[in-house]
BARO-652140 format. One record per residue (C-alpha): x, y, z; residue in one letter; residue number from 1. Coordinates in steps of 0.001 Angstrom, whole numbers, plus 500000, padded with zeros to 6 digits. Layout:
// residues N
{X=X | Y=Y | Z=Z | code=A | pos=NUM}
...
//
This chain:
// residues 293
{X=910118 | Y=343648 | Z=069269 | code=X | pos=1}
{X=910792 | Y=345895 | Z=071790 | code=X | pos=2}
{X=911062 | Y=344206 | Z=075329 | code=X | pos=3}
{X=911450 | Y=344763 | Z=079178 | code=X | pos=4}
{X=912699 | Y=342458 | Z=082034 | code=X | pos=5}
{X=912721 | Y=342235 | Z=085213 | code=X | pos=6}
{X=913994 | Y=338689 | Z=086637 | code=X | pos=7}
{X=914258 | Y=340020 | Z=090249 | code=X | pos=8}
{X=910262 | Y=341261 | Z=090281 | code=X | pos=9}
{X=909270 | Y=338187 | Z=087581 | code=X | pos=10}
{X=907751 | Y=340129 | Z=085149 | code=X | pos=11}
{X=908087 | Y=340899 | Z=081330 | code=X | pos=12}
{X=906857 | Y=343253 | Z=078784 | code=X | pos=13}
{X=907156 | Y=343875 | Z=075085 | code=X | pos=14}
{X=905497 | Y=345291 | Z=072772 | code=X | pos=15}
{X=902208 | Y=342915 | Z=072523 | code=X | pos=16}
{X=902073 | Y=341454 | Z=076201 | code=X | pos=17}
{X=902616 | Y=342167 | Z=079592 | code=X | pos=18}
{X=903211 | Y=339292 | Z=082289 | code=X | pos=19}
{X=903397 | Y=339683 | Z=085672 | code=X | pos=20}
{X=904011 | Y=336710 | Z=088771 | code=X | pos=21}
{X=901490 | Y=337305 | Z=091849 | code=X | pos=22}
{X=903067 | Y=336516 | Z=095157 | code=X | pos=23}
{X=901029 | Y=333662 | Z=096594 | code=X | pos=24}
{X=903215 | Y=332028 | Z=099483 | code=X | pos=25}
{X=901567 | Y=334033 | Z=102071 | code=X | pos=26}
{X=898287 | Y=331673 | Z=101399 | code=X | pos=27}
{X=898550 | Y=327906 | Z=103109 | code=X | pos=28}
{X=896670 | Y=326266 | Z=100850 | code=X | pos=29}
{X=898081 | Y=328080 | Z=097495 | code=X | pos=30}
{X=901802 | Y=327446 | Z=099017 | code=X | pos=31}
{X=900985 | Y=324028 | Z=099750 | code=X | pos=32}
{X=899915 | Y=323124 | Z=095877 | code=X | pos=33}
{X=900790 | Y=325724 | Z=093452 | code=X | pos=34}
{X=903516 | Y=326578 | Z=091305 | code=X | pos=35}
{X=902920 | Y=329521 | Z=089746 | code=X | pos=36}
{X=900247 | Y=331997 | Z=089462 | code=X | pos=37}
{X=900463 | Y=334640 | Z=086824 | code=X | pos=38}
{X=898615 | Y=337129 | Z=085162 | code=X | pos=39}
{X=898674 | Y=338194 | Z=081668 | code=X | pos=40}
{X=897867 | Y=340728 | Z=079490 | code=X | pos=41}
{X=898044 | Y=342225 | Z=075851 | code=X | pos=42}
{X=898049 | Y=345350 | Z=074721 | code=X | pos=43}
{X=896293 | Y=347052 | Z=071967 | code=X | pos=44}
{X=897110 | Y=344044 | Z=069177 | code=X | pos=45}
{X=896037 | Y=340530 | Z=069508 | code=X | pos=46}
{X=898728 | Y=338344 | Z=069826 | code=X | pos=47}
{X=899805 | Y=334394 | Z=069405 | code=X | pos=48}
{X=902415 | Y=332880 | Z=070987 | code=X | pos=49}
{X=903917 | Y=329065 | Z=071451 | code=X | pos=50}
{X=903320 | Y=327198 | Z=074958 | code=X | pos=51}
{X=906191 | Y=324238 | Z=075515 | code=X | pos=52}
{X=905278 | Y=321474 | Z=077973 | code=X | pos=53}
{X=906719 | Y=322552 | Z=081158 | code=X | pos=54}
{X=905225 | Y=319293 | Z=083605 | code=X | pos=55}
{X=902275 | Y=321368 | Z=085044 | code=X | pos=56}
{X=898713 | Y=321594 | Z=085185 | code=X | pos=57}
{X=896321 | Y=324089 | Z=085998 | code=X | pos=58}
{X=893773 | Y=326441 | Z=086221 | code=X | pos=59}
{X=892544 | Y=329440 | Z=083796 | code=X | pos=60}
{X=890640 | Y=332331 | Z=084178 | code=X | pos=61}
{X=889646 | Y=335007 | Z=081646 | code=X | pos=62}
{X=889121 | Y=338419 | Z=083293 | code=X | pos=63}
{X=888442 | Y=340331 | Z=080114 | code=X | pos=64}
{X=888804 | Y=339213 | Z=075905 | code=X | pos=65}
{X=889265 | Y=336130 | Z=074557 | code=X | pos=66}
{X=891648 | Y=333222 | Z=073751 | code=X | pos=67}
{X=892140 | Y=330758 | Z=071329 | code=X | pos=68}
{X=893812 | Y=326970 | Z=071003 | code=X | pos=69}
{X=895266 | Y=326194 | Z=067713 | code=X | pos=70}
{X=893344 | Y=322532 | Z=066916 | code=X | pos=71}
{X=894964 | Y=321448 | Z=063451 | code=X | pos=72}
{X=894101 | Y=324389 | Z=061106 | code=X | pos=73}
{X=890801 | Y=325472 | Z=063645 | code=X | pos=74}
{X=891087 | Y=328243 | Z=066237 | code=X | pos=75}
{X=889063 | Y=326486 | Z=068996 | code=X | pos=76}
{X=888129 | Y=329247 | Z=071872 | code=X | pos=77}
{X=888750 | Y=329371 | Z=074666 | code=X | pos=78}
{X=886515 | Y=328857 | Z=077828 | code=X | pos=79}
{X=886269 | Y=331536 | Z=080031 | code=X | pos=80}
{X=887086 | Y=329298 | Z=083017 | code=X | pos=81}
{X=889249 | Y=326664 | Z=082073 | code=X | pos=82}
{X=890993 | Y=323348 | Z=083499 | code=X | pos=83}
{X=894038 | Y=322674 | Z=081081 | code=X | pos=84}
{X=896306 | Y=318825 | Z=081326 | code=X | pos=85}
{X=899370 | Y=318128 | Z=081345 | code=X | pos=86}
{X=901167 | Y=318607 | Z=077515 | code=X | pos=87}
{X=903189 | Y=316835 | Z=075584 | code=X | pos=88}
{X=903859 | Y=318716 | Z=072815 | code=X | pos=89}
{X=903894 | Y=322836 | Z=072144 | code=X | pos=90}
{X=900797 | Y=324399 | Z=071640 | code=X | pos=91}
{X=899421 | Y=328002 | Z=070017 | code=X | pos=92}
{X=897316 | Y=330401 | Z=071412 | code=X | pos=93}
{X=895601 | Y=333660 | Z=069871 | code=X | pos=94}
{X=895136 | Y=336251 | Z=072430 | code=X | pos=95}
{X=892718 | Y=339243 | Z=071999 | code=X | pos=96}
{X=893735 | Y=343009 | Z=072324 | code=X | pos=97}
{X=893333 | Y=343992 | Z=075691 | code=X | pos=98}
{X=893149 | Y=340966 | Z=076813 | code=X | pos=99}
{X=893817 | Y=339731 | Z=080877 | code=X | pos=100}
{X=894203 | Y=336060 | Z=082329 | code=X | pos=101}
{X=895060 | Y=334726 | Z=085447 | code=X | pos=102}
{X=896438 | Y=331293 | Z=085603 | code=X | pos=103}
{X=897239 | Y=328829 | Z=088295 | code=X | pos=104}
{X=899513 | Y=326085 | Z=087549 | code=X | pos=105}
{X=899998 | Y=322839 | Z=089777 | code=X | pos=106}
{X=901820 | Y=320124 | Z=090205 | code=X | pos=107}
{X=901247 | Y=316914 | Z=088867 | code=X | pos=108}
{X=899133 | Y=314615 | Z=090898 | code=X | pos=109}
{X=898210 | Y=317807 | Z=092812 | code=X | pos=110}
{X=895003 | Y=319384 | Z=091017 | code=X | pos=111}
{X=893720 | Y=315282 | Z=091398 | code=X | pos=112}
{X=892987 | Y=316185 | Z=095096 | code=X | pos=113}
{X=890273 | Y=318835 | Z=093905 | code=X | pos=114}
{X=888710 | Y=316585 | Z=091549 | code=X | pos=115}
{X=886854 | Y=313560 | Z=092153 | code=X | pos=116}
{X=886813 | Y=312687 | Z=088546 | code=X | pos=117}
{X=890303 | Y=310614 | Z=086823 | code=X | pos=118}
{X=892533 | Y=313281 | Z=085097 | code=X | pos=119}
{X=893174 | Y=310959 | Z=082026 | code=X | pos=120}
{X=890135 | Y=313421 | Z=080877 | code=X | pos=121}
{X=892679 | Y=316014 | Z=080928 | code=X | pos=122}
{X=895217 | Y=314170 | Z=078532 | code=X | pos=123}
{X=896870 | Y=315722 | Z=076079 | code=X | pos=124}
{X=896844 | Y=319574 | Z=077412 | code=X | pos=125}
{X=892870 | Y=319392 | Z=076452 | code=X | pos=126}
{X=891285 | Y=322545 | Z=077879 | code=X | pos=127}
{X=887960 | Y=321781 | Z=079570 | code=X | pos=128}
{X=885218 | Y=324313 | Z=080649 | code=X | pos=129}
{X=885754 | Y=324408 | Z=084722 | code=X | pos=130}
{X=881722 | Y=324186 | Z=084673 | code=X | pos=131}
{X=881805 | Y=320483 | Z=083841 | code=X | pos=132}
{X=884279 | Y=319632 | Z=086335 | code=X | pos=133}
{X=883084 | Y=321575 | Z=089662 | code=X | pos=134}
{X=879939 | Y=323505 | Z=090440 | code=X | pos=135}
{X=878505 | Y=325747 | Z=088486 | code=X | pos=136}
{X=877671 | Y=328012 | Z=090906 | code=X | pos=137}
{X=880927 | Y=327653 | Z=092829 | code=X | pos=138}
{X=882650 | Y=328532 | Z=088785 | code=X | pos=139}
{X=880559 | Y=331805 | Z=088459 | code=X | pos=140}
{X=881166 | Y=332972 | Z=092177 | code=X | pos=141}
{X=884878 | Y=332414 | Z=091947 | code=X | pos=142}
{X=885038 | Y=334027 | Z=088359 | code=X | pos=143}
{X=882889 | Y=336927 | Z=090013 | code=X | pos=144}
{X=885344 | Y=337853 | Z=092929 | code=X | pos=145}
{X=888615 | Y=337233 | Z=090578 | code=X | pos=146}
{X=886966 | Y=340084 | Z=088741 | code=X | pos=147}
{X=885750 | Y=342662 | Z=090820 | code=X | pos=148}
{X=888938 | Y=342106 | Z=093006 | code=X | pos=149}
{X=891118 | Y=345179 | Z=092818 | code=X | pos=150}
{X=894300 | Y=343871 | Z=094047 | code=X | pos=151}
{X=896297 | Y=341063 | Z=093676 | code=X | pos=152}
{X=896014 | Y=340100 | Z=097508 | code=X | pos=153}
{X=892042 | Y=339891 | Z=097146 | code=X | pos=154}
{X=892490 | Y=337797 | Z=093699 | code=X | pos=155}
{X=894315 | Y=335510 | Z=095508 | code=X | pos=156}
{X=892187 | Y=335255 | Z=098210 | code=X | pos=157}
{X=888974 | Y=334559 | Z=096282 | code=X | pos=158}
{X=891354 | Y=331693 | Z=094560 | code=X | pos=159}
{X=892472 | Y=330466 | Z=098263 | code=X | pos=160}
{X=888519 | Y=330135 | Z=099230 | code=X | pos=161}
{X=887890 | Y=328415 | Z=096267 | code=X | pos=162}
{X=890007 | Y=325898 | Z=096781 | code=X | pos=163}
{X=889697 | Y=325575 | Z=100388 | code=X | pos=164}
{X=885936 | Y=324262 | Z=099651 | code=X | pos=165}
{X=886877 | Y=321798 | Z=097179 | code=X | pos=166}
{X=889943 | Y=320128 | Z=098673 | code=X | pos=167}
{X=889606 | Y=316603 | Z=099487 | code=X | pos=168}
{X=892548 | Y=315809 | Z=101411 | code=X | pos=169}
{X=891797 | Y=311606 | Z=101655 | code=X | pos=170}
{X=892670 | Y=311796 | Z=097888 | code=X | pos=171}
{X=896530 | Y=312537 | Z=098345 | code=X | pos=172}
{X=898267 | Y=309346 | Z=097836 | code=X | pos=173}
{X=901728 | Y=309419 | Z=099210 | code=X | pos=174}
{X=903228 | Y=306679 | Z=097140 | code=X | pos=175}
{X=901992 | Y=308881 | Z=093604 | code=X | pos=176}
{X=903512 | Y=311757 | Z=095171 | code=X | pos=177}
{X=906701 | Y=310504 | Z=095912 | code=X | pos=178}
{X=907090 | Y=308530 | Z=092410 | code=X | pos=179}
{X=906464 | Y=312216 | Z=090833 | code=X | pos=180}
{X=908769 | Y=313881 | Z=093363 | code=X | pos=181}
{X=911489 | Y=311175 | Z=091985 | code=X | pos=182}
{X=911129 | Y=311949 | Z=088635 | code=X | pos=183}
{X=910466 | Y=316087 | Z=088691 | code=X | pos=184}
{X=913178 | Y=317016 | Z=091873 | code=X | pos=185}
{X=915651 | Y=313521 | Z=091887 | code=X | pos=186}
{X=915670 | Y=313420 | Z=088103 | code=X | pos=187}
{X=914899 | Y=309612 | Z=088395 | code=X | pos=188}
{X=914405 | Y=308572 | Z=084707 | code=X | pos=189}
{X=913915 | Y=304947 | Z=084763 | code=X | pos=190}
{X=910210 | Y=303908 | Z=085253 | code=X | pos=191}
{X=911141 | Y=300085 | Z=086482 | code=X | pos=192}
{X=913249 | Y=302391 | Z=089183 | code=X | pos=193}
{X=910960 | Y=304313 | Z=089997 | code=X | pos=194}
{X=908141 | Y=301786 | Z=090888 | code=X | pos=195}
{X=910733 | Y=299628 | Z=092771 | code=X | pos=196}
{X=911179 | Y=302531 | Z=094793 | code=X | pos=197}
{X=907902 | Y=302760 | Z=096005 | code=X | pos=198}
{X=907486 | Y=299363 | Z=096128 | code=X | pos=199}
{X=904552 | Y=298781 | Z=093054 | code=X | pos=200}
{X=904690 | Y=296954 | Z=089969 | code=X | pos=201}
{X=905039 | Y=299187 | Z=086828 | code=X | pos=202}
{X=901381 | Y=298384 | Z=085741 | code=X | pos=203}
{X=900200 | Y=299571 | Z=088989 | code=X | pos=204}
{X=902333 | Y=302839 | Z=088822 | code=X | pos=205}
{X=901014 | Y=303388 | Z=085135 | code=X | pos=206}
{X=896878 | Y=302968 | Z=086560 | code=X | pos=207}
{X=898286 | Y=305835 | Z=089183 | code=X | pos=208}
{X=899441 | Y=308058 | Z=087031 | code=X | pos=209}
{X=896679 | Y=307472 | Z=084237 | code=X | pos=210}
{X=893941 | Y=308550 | Z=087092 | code=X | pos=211}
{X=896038 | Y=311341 | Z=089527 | code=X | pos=212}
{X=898097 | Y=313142 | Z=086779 | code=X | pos=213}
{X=896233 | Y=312024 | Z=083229 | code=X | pos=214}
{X=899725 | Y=311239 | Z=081612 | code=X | pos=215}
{X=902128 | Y=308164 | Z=081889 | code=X | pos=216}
{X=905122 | Y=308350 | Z=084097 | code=X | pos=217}
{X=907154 | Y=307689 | Z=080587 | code=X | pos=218}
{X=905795 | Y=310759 | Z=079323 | code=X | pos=219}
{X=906176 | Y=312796 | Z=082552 | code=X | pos=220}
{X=909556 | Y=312127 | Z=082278 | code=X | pos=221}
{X=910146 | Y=313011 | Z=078940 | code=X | pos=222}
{X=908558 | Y=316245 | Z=079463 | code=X | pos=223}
{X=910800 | Y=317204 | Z=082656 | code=X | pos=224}
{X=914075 | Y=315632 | Z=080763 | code=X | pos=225}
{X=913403 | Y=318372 | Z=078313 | code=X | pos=226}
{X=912447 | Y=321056 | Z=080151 | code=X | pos=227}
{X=915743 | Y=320695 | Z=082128 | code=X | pos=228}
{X=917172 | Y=321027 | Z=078958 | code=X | pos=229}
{X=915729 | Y=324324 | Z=077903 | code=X | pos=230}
{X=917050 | Y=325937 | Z=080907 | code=X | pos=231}
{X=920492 | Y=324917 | Z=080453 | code=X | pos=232}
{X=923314 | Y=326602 | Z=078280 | code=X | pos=233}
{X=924696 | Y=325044 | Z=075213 | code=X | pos=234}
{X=926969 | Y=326293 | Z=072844 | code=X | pos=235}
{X=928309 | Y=323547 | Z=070690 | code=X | pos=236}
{X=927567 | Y=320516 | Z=069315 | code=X | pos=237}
{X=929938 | Y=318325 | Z=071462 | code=X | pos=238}
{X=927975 | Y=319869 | Z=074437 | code=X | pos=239}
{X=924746 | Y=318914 | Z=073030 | code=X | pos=240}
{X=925814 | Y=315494 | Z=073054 | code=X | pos=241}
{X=927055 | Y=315640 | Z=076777 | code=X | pos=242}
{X=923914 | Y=317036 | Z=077720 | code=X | pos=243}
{X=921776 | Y=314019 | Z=075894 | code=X | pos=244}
{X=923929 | Y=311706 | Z=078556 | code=X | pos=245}
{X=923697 | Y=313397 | Z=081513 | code=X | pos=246}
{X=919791 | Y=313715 | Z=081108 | code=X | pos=247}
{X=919605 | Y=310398 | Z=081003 | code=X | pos=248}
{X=919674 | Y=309415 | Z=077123 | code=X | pos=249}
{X=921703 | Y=306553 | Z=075661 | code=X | pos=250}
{X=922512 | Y=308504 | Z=072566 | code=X | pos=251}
{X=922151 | Y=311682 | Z=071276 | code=X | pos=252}
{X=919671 | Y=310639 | Z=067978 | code=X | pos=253}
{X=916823 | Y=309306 | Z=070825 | code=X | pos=254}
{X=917585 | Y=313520 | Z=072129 | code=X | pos=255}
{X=917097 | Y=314787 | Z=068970 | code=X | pos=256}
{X=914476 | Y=312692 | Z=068383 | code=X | pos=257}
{X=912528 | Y=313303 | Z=071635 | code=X | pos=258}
{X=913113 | Y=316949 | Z=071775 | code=X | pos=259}
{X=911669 | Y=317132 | Z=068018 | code=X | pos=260}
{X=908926 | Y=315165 | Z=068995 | code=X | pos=261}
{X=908137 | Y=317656 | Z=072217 | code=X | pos=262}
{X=909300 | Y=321014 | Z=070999 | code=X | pos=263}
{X=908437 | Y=320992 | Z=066677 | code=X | pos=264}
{X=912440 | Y=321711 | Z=066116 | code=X | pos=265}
{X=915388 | Y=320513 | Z=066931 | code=X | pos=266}
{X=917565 | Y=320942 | Z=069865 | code=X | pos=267}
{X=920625 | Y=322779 | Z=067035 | code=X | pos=268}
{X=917714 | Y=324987 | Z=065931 | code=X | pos=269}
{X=916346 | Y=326014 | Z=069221 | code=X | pos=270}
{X=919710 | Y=326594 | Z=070490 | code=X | pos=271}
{X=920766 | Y=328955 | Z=067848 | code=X | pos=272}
{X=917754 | Y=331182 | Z=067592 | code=X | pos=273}
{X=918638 | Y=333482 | Z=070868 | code=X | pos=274}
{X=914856 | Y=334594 | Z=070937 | code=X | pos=275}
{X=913999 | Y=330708 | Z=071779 | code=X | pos=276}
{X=916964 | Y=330477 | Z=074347 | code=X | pos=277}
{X=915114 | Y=332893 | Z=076380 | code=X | pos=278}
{X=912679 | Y=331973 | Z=078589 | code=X | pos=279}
{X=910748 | Y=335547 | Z=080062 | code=X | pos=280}
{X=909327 | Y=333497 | Z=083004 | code=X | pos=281}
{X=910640 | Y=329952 | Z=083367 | code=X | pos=282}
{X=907888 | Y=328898 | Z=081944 | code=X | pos=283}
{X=908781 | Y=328632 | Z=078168 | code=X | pos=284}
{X=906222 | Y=331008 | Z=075982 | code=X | pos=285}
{X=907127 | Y=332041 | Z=073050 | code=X | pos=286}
{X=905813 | Y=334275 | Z=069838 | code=X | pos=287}
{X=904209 | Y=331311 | Z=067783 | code=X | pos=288}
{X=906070 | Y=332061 | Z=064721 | code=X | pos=289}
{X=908968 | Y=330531 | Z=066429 | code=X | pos=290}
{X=908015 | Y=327110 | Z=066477 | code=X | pos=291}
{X=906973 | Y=327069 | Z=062890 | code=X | pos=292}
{X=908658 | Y=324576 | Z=061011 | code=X | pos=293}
//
């Protein structure tokens, strides 16, 4: 298909969808916790595409249409205000035509200081209706302003509010933040290592992670290992093996194996299909076709 991008203004367009980054930094809260927010939007044809694991967690709002999750051989839809969890393997999603979403996406361990419930509810990228989690009333309100807002600035300040009213700052536990810091930023791939370094047994670091981020720290670092690797260039096979090793594998079949595992393909096939190899947003979304095997 025909496409458009713009890597300077983070935004891309083809034929089916248009995405588009909303500039958040200005907001303390939002600049303190978030990622990403991002808005998307199809055209007149529904659409499907692929979501990878990329290590975050988040936030969904429908503004207008409606989505679907690919369950086995079931489209399951979509709630209109969603929490999703942390993947661990691709996903599909049907988008209607004319369809617009905002999403927030946090880091892990983050989104566990809004919520007084454990995250291993949100295992396994399940999406979850944001009623049962917070307020209704607080759900509908914030769904009302995202919607009648009429620029970006006053979307993002209806999200800011939100937040601001259900942030529970005696949750943040500095020893779970630095353990995912060492894995996400330090590239720290050894969980023995990384509870040493914050001083807790690995059972202890395992109940952490189970209740603040809703995955294990082995699987956390799986996901960031290949994530790495999807942003990274590689143009023979002797490469590919140099990259298993300097991400931290012992051998290249436990790469293949892992990335197979995460992505539906291998790492030769992803490499060679140029349409995979580019990522529109640093994200990783692709048409859903793609990942068919």
């Amino acid at each position: 298909a025909d496409q458009q991008v713009d890597v300077n203004q983070g935004s891309y367009q083809d034929m089916r969808m248009l995405y588009s980054v909303l500039p958040f930094k200005s907001f303390p809260i939002l600049r303190k916790v978030v990622s990403f927010i991002y808005e998307i939007k199809t055209l007149d044809q529904d659409c499907i595409y692929t979501t990878i694991p990329n290590g975050k967690m988040g936030l969904s709002i429908i503004l207008q249409g409606d989505a679907h999750i690919r369950r086995g051989n079931i489209w399951e839809a979509i709630p209109r205000a969603t929490i999703y969890g942390l993947t661990k393997q691709t996903q599909h999603i049907k988008l209607s035509r004319h369809f617009k979403e905002i999403a927030i996406g946090f880091n892990p361990a983050v989104l566990a200081m809004f919520i007084n419930d454990s995250m291993s509810q949100f295992s396994l990228g399940k999406t979850i209706d944001l009623c049962i989690v917070f307020d209704k009333a607080d759900i509908n309100r914030l769904v009302e302003k995202v919607c009648l807002a009429e620029t970006d600035h006053g979307m993002l300040t209806a999200i800011e509010s939100f937040l601001h009213r259900q942030l529970s700052p005696r949750k943040e536990n500095a020893a779970l933040f630095s353990a995912v810091h060492m894995i996400t930023k330090e590239k720290m791939y050894n969980v023995n290592d990384v509870s040493t370094s914050i001083n807790v047994s690995s059972t202890t670091l395992r109940n952490l992670f189970r209740d603040d981020v809703g995955i294990s720290p082995k699987s956390l670092i799986r996901v960031t290992r290949i994530t790495d690797v999807l942003h990274l260039q590689v143009t023979s096979e002797e490469n590919l093996t140099q990259l298993a090793y300097k991400v931290g594998y012992f051998d290249q079949a436990h790469f293949i194996h892992e990335f197979k595992e995460v992505l539906g393909i291998t790492p030769k096939q992803y490499f060679k299909n140029k349409s995979l190899a580019f990522d529109f947003y640093n994200f990783g979304r692709w048409t859903g076709s793609s990942f068919e095997t």
